[in-house]
N, C-alpha and C positions, 0 to 999 in steps of 0.2 A: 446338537446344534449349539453352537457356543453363542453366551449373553455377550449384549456389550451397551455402553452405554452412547447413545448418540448427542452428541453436542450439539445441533442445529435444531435438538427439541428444548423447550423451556425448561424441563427437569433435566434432562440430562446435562443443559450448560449451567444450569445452577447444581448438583450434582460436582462436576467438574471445579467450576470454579468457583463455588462459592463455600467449598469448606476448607477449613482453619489447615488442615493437612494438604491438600493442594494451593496453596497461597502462593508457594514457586510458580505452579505453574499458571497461573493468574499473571504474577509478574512478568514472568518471561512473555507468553501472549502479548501483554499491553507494551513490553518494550518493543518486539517484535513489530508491531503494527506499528508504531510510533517511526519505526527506522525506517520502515518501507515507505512510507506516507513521506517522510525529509527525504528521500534516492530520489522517490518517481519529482516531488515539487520541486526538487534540486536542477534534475534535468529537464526540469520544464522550462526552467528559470534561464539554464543556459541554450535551449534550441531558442528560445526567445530570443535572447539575443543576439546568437549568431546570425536568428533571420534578419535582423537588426540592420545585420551587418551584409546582408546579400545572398547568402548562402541560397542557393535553391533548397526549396520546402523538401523536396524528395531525397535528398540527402540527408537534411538535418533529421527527417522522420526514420530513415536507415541507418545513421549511425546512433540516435538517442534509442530507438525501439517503441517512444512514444509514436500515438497515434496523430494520426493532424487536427481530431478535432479536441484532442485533450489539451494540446498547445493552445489552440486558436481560443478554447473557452474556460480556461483556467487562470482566474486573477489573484494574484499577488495580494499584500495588504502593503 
């Protein structure tokens, strides 16, 4: 039966990404998450404002792929 090590335990995500030879992919991870987090707030930003604009809810929610209530309770700074 093959080892491996599992990330979603404390030793294995420190394991992972907390030594000096995986630092790549520590990087990569944290830009990863960073891009996705700007995508999903980006198009939060704009179904916002197309509701803004009239748009019935049910499209903006079809064509963004957000949900209605991740629009409806997610605030801007």
């Amino acid at each position: 039966m093959p080892r491996y090590i599992n990330p979603y335990t404390d030793f294995g995500s420190k394991k992972l990404f907390g030594e000096e030879a995986n630092k790549d992919l520590l990087i990569y991870r944290d830009n990863r998450n960073v891009l996705e987090i700007a995508r999903i707030e980006g198009k939060a930003e704009i179904a916002r404002k197309i509701k803004e604009e009239g748009l019935p809810s049910a499209l903006i929610y079809k064509l963004t792929g957000l949900s209605e209530a991740h629009i409806e309770n997610w605030e801007g700074d």
